[in-house]
MOPAC internal coordinates of N, CA, C and O (Angstrom, degrees):
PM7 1SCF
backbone

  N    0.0000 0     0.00 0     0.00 0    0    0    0
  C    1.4439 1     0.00 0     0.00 0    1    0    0
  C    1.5113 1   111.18 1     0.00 0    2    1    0
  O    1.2310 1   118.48 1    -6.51 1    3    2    1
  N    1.4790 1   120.50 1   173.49 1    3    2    1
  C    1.2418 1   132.69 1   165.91 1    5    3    2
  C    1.7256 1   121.66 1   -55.60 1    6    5    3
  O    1.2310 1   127.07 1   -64.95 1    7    6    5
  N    1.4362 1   104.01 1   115.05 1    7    6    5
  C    1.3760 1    97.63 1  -177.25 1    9    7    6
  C    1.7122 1   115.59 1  -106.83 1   10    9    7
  O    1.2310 1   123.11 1  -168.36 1   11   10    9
  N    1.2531 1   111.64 1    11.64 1   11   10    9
  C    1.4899 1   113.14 1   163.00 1   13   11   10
  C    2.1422 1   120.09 1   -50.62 1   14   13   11
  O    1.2310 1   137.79 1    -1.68 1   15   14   13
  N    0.9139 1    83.13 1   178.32 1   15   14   13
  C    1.4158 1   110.59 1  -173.96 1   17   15   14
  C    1.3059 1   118.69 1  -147.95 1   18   17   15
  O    1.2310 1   119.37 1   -62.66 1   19   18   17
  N    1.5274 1   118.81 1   117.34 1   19   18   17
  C    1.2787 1   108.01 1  -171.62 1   21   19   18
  C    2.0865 1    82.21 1  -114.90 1   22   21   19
  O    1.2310 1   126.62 1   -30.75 1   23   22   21
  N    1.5251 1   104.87 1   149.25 1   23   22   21
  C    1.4609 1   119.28 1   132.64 1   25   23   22
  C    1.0270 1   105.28 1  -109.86 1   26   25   23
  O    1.2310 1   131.84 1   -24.43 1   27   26   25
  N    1.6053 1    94.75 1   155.57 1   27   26   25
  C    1.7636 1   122.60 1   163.61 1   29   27   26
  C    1.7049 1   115.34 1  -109.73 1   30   29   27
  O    1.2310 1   120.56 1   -53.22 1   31   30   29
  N    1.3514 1   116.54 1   126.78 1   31   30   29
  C    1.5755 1   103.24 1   178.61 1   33   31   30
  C    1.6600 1    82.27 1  -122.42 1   34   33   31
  O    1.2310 1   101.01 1   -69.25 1   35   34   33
  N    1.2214 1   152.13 1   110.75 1   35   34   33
  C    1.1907 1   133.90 1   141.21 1   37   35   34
  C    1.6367 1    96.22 1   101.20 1   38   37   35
  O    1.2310 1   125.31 1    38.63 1   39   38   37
  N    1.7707 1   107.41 1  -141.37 1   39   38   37
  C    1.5736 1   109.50 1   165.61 1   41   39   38
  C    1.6584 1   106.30 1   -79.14 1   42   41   39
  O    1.2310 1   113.57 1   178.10 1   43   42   41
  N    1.6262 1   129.76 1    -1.90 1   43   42   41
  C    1.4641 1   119.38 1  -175.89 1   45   43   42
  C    1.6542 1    94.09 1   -90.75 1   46   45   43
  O    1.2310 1   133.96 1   -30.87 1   47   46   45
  N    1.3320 1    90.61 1   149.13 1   47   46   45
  C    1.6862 1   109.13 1   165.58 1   49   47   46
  C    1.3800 1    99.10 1  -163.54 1   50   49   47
  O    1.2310 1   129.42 1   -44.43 1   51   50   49
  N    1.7290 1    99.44 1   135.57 1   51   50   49
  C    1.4661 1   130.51 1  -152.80 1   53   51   50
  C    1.6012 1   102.22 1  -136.17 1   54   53   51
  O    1.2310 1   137.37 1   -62.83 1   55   54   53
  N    1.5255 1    83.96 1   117.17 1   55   54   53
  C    1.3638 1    94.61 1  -148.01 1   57   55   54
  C    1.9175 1   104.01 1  -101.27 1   58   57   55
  O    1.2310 1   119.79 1   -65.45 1   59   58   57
  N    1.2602 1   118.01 1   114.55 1   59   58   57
  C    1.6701 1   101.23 1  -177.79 1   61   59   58
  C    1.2870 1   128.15 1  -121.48 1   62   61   59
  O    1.2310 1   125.67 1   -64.25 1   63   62   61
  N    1.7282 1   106.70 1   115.75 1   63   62   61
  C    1.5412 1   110.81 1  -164.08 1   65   63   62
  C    1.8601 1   123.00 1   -95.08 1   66   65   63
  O    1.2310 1   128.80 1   -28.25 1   67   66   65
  N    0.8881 1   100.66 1   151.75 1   67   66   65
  C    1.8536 1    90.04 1   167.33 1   69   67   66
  C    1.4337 1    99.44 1  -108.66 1   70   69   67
  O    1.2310 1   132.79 1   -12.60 1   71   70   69
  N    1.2636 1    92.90 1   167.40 1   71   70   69
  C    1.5534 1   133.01 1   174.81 1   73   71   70
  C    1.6643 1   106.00 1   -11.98 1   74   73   71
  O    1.2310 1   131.06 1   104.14 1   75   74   73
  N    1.1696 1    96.27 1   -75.86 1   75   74   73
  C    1.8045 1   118.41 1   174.29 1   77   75   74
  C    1.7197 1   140.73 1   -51.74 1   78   77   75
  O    1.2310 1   134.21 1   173.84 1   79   78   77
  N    1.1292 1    90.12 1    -6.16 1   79   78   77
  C    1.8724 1   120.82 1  -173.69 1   81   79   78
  C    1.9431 1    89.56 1  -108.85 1   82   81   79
  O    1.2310 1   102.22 1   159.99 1   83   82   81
  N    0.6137 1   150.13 1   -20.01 1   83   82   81
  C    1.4557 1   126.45 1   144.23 1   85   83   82
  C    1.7995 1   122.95 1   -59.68 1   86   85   83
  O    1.2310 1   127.64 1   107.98 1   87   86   85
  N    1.5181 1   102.90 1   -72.02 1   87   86   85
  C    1.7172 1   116.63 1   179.80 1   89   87   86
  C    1.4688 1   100.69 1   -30.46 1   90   89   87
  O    1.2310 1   127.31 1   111.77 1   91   90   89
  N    1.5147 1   103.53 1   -68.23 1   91   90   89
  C    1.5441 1   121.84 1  -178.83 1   93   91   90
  C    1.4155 1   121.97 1   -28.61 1   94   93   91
  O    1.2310 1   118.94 1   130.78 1   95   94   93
  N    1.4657 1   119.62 1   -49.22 1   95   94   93
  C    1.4712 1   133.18 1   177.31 1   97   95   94
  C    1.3234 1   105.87 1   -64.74 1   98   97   95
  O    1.2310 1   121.02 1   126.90 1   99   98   97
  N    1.1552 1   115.65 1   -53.10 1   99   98   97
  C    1.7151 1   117.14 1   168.82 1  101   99   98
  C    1.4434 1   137.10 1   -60.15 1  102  101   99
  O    1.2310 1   128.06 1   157.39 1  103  102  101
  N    1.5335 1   102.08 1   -22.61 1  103  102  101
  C    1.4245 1   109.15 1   171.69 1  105  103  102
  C    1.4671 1   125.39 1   -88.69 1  106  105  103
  O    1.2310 1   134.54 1   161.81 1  107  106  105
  N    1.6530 1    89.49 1   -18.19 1  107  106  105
  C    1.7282 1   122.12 1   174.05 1  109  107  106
  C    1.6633 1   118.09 1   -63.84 1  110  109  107
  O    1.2310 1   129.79 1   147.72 1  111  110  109
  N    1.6860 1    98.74 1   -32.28 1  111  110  109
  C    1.3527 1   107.77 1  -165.37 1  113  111  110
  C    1.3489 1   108.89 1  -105.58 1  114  113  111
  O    1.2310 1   121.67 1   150.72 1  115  114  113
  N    1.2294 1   114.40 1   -29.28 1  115  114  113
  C    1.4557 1   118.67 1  -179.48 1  117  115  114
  C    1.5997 1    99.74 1   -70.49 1  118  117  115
  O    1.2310 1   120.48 1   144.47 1  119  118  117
  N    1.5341 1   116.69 1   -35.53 1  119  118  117
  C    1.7796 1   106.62 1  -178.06 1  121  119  118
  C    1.6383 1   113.26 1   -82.88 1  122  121  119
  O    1.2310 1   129.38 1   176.46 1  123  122  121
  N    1.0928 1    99.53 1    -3.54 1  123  122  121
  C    1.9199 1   104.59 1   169.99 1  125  123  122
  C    1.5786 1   108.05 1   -90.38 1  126  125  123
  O    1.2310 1   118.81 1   146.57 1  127  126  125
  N    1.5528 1   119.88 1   -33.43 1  127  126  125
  C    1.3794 1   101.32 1  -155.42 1  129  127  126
  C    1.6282 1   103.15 1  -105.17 1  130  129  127
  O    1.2310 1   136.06 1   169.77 1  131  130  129
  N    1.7038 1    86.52 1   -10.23 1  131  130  129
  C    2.0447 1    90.17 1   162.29 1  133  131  130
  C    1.3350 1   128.51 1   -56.27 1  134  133  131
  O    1.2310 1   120.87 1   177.88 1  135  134  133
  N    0.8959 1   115.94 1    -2.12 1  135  134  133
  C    1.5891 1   129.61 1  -139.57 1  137  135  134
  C    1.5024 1    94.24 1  -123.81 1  138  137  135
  O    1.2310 1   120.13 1   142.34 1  139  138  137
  N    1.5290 1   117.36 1   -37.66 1  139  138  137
  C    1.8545 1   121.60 1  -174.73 1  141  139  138
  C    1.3320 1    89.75 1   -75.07 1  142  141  139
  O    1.2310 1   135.28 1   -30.71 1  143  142  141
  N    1.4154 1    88.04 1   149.29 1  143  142  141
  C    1.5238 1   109.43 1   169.04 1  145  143  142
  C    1.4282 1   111.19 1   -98.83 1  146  145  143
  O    1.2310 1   105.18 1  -177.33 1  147  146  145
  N    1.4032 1   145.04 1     2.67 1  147  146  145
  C    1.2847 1   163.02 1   138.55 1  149  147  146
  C    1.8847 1    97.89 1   -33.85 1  150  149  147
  O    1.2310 1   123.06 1   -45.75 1  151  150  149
  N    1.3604 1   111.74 1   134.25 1  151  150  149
  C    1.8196 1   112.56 1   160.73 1  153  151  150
  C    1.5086 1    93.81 1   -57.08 1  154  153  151
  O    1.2310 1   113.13 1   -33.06 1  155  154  153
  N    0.9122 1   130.59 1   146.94 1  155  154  153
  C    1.7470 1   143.87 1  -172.02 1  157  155  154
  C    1.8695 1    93.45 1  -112.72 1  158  157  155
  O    1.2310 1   119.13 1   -51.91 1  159  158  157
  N    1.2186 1   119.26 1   128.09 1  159  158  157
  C    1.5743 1   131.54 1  -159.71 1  161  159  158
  C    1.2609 1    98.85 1  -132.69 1  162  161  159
  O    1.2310 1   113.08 1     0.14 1  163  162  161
  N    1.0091 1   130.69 1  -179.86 1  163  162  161
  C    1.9140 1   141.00 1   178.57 1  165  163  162
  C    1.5578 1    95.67 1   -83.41 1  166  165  163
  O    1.2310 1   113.70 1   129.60 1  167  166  165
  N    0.9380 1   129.52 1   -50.40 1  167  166  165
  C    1.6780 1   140.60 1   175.17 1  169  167  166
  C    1.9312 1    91.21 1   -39.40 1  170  169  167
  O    1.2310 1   115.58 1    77.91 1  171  170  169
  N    1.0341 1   126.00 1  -102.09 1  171  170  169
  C    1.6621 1   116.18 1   169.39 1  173  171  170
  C    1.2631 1   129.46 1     2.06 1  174  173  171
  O    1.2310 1   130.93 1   120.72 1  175  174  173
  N    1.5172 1    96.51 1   -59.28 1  175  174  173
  C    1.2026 1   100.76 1  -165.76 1  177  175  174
  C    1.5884 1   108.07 1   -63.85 1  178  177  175
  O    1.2310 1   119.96 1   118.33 1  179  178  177
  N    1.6154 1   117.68 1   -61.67 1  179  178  177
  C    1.0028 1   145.42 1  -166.81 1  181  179  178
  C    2.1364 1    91.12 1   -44.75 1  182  181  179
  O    1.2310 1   124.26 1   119.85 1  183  182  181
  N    1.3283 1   109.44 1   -60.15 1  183  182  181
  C    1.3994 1   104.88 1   175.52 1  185  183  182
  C    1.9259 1   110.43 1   -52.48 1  186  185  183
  O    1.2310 1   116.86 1   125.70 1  187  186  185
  N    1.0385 1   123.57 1   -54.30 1  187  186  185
  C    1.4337 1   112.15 1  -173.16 1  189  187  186
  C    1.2232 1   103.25 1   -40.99 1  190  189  187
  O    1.2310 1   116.53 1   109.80 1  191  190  189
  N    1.4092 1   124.21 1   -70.20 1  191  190  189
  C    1.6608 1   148.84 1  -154.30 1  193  191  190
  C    1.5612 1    91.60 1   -58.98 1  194  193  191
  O    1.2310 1   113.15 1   121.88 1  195  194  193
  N    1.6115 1   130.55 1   -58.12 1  195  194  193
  C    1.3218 1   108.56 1   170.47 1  197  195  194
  C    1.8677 1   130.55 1   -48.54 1  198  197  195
  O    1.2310 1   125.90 1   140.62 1  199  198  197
  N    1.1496 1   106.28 1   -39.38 1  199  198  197
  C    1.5342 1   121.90 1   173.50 1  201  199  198
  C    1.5256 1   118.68 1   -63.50 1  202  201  199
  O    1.2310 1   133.24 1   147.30 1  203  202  201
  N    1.4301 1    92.01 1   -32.70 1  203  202  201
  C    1.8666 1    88.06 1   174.32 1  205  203  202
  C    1.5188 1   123.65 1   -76.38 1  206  205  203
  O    1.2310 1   138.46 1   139.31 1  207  206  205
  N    1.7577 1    81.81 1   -40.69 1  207  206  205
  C    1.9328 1    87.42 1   168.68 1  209  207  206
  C    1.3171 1   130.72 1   -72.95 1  210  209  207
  O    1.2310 1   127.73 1   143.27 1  211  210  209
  N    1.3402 1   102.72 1   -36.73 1  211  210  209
  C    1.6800 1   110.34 1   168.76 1  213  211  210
  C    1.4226 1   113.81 1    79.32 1  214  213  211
  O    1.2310 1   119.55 1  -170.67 1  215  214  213
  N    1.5714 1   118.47 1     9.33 1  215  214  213
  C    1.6271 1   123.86 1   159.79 1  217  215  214
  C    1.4605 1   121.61 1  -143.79 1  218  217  215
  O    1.2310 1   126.46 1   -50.55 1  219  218  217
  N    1.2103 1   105.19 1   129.45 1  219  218  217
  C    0.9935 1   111.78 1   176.95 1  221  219  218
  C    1.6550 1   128.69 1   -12.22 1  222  221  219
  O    1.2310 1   110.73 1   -17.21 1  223  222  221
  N    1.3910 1   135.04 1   162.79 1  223  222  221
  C    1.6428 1   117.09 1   168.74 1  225  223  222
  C    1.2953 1   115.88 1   -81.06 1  226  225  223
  O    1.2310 1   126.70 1   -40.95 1  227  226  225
  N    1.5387 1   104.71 1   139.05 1  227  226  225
  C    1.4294 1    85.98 1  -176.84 1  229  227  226
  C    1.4826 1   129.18 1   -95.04 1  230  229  227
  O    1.2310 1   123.75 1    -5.38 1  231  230  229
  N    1.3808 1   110.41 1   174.62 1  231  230  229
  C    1.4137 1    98.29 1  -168.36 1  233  231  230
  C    1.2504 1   114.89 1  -102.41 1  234  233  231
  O    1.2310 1   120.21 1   157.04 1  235  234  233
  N    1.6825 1   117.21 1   -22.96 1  235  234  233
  C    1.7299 1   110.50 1   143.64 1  237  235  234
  C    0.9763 1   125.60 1  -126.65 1  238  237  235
  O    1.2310 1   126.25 1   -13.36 1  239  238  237
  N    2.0811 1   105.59 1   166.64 1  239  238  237
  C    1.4110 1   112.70 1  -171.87 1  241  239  238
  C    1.1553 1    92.31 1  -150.70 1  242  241  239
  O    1.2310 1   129.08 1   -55.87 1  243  242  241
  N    1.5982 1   100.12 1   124.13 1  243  242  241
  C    1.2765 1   108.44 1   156.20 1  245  243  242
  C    1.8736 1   124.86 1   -99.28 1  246  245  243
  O    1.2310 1   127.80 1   -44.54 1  247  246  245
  N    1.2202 1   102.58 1   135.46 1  247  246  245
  C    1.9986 1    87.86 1  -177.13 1  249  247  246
  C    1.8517 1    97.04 1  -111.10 1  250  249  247
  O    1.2310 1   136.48 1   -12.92 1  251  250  249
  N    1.3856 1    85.70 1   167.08 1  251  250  249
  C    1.5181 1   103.12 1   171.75 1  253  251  250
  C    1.1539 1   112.16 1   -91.65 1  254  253  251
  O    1.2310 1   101.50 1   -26.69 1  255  254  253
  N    1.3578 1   151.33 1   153.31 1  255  254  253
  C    1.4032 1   137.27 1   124.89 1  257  255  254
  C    1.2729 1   108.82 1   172.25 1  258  257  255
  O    1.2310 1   127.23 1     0.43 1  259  258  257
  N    1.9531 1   103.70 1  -179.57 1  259  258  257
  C    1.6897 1    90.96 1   159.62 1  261  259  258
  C    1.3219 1   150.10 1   -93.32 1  262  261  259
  O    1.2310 1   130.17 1  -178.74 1  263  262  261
  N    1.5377 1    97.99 1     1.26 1  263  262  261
  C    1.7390 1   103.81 1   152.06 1  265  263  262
  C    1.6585 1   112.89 1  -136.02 1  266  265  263
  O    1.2310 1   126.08 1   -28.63 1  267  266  265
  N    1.2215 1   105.91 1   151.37 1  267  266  265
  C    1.2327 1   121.14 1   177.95 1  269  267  266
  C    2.0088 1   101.18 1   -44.36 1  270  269  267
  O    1.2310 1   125.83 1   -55.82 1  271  270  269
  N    1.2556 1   106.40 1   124.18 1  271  270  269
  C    1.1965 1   125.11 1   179.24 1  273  271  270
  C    1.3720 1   129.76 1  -142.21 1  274  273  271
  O    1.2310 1   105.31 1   -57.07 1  275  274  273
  N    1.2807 1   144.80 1   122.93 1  275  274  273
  C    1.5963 1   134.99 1   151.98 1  277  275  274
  C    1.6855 1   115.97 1   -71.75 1  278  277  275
  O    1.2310 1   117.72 1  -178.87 1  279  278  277
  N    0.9672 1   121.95 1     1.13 1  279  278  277
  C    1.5312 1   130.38 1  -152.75 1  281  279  278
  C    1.8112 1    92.73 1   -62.54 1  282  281  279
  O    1.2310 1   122.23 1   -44.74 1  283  282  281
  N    1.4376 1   113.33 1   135.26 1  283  282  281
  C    1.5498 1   111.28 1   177.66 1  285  283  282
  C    1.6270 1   113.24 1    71.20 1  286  285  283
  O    1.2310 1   130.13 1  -175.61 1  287  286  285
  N    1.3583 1    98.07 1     4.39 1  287  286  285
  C    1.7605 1    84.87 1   168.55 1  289  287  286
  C    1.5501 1    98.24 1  -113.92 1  290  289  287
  O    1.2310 1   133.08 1   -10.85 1  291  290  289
  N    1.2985 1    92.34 1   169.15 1  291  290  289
  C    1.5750 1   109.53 1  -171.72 1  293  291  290
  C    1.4724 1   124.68 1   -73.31 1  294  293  291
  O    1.2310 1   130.24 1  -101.02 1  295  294  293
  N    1.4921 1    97.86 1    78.98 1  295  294  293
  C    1.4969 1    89.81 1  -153.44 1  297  295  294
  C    1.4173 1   126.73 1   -90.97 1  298  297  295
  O    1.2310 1   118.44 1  -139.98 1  299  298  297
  N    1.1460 1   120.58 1    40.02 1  299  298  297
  C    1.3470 1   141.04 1   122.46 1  301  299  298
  C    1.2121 1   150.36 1   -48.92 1  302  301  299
  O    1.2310 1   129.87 1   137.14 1  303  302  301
  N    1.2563 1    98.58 1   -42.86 1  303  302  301
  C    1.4591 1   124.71 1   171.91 1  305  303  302
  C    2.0544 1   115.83 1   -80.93 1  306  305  303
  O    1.2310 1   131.08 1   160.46 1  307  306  305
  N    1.2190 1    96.23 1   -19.54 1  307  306  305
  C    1.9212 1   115.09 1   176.94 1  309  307  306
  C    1.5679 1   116.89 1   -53.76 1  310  309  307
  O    1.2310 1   128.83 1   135.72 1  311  310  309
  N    1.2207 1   100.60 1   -44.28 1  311  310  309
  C    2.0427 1   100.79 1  -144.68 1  313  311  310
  C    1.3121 1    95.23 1   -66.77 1  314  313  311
  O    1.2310 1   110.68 1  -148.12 1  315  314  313
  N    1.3792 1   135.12 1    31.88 1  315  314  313
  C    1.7615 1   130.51 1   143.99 1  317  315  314
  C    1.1178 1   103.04 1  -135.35 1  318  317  315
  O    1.2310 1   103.74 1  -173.39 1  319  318  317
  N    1.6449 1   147.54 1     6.61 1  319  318  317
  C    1.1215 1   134.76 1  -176.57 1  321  319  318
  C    1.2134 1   109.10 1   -81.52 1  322  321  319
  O    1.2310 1   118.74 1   -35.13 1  323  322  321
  N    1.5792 1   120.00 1   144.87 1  323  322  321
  C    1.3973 1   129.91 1   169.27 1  325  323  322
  C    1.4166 1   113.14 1   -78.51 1  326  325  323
  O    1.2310 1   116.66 1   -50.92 1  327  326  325
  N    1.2647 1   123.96 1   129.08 1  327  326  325
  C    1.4687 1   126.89 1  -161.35 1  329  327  326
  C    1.8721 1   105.32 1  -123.96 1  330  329  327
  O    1.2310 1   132.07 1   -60.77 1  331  330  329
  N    2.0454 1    94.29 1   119.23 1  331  330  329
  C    1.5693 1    88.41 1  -175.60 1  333  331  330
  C    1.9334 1    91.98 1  -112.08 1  334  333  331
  O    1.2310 1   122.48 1   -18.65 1  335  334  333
  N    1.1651 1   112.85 1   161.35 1  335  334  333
  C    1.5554 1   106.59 1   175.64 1  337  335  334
  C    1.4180 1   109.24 1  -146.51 1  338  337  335
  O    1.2310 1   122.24 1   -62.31 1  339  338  337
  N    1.4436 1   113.32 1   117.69 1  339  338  337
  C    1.3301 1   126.54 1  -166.78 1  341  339  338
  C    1.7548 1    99.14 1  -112.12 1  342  341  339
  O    1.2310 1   130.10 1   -18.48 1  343  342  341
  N    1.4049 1    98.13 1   161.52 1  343  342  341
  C    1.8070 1   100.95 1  -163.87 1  345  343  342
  C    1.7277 1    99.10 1   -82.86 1  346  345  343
  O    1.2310 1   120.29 1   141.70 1  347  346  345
  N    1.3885 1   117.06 1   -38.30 1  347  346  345
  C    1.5008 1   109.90 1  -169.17 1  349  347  346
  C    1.5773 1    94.71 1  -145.61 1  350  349  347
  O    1.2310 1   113.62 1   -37.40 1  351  350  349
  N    1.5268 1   129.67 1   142.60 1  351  350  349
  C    1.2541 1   153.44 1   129.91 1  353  351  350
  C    1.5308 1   102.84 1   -18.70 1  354  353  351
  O    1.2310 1   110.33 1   122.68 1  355  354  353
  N    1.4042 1   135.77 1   -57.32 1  355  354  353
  C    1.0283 1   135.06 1  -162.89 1  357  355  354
  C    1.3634 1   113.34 1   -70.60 1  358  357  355
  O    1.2310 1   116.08 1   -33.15 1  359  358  357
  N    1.7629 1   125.05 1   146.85 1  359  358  357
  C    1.5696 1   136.86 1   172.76 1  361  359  358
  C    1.3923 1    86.38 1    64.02 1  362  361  359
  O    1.2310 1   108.18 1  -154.65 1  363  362  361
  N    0.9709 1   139.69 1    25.35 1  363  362  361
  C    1.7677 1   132.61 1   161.61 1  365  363  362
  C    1.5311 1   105.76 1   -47.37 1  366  365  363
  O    1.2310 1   116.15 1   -62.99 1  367  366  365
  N    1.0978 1   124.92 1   117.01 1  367  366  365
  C    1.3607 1   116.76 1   178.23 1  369  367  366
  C    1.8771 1   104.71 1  -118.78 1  370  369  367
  O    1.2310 1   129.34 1   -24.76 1  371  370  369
  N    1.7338 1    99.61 1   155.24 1  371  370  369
  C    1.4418 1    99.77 1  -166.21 1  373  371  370
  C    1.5683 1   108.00 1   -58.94 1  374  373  371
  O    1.2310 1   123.04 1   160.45 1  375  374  373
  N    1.3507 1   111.78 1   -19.55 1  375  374  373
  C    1.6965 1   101.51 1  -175.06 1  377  375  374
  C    1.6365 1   109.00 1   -73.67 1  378  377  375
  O    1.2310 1   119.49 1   145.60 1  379  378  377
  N    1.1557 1   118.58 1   -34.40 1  379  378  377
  C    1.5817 1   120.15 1   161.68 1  381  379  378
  C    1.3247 1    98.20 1   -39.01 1  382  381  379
  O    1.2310 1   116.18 1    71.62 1  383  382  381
  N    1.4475 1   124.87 1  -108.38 1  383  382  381
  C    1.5499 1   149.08 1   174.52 1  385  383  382
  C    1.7457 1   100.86 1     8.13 1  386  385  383
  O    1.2310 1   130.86 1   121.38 1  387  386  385
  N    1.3043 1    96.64 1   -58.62 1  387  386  385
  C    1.8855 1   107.08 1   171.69 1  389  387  386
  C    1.2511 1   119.03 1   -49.43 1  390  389  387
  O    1.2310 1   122.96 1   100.64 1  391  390  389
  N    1.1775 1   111.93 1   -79.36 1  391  390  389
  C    1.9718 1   129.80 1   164.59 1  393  391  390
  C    1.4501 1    87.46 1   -23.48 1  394  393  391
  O    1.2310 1   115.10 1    91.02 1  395  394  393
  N    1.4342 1   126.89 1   -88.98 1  395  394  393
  C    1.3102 1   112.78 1  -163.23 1  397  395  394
  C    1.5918 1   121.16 1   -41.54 1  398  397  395
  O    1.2310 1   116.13 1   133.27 1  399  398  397
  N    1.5314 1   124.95 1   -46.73 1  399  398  397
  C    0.9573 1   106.76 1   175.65 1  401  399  398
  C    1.3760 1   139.71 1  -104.45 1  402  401  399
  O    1.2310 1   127.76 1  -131.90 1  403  402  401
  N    1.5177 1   102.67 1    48.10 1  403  402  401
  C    1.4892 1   136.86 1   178.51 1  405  403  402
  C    1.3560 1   108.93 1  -104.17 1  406  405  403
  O    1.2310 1   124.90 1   133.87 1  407  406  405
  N    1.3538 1   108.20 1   -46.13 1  407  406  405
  C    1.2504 1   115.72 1  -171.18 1  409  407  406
  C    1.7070 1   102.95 1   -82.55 1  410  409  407
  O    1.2310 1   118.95 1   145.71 1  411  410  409
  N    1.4344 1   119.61 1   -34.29 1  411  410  409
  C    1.3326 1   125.50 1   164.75 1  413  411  410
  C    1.6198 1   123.70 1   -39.63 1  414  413  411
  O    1.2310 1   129.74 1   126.81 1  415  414  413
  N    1.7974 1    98.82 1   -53.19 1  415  414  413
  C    1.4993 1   105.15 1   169.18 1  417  415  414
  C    1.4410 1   124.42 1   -66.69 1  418  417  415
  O    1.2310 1   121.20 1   170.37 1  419  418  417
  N    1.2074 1   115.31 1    -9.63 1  419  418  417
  C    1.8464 1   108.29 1   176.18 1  421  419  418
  C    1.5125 1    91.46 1  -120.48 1  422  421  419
  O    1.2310 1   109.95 1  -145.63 1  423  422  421
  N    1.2385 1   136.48 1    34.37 1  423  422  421
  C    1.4367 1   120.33 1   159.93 1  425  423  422
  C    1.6830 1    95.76 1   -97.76 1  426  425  423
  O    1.2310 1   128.90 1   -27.87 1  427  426  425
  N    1.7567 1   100.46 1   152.13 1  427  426  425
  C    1.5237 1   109.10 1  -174.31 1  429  427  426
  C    1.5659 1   112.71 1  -111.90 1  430  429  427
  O    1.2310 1   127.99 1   -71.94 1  431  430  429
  N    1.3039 1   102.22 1   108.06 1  431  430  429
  C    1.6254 1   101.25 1   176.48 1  433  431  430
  C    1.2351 1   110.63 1   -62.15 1  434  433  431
  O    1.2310 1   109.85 1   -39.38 1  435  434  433
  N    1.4613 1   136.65 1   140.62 1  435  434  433
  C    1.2336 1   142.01 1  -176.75 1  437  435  434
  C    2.0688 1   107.13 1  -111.55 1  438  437  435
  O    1.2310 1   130.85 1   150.68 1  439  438  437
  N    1.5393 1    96.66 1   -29.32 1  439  438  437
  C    1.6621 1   107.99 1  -149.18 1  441  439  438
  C    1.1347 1   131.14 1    10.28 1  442  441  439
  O    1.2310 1   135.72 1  -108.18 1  443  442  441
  N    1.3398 1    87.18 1    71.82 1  443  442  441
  C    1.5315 1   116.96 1   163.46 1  445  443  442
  C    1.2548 1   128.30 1   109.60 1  446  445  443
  O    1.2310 1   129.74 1   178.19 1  447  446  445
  N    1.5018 1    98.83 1    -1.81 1  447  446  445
  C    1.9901 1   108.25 1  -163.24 1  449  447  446
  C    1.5652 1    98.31 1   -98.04 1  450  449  447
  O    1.2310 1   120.10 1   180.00 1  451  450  449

């Protein structure tokens, strides 16, 4: 099953995945759309993978670790997300958390232009 975690604060909801909630969606979708008798297209796909997750893509992500990685995120759901990457989860303090989403509000989505 789905091992995300959603909070809700208001209209934000912060969504937190492991490792396995990417592969999973893909192995999920490829055994549903094997099965249509429809040619199966990126258009399909892209609809299953929204329906399984059930939120919108998001538009940020911050990861933990020690190198910059997408690995285990849903990476389908990415190709407009703003991507911040911090070395450790740990001593996270709210003025970090802020900075990031300061700098989030004056970044300019273009998608693609």
């Amino acid at each position: 099953g789905k091992t995300k975690r959603v909070i809700s604060i208001g209209d934000l909801e912060i969504c937190i995945f492991t490792p396995d909630d990417s592969h999973q969606s893909i192995v999920r979708a490829a055994k549903h759309l094997c099965c249509q008798i429809a040619p199966i297209d990126q258009n399909m796909i892209t609809e299953y993978l929204k329906k399984s997750y059930s939120f919108p893509d998001p538009e940020l992500l911050i990861s933990f670790g020690g190198s910059p990685s997408v690995y285990g995120y849903p990476l389908w759901q990415l190709r407009l997300t703003e991507m911040y990457f911090l070395p450790t989860h740990r001593d996270i303090q709210f003025d970090d958390f802020y900075e990031i989403l300061d700098k989030y509000s004056r970044c300019e989505q273009r998608c693609g232009k």
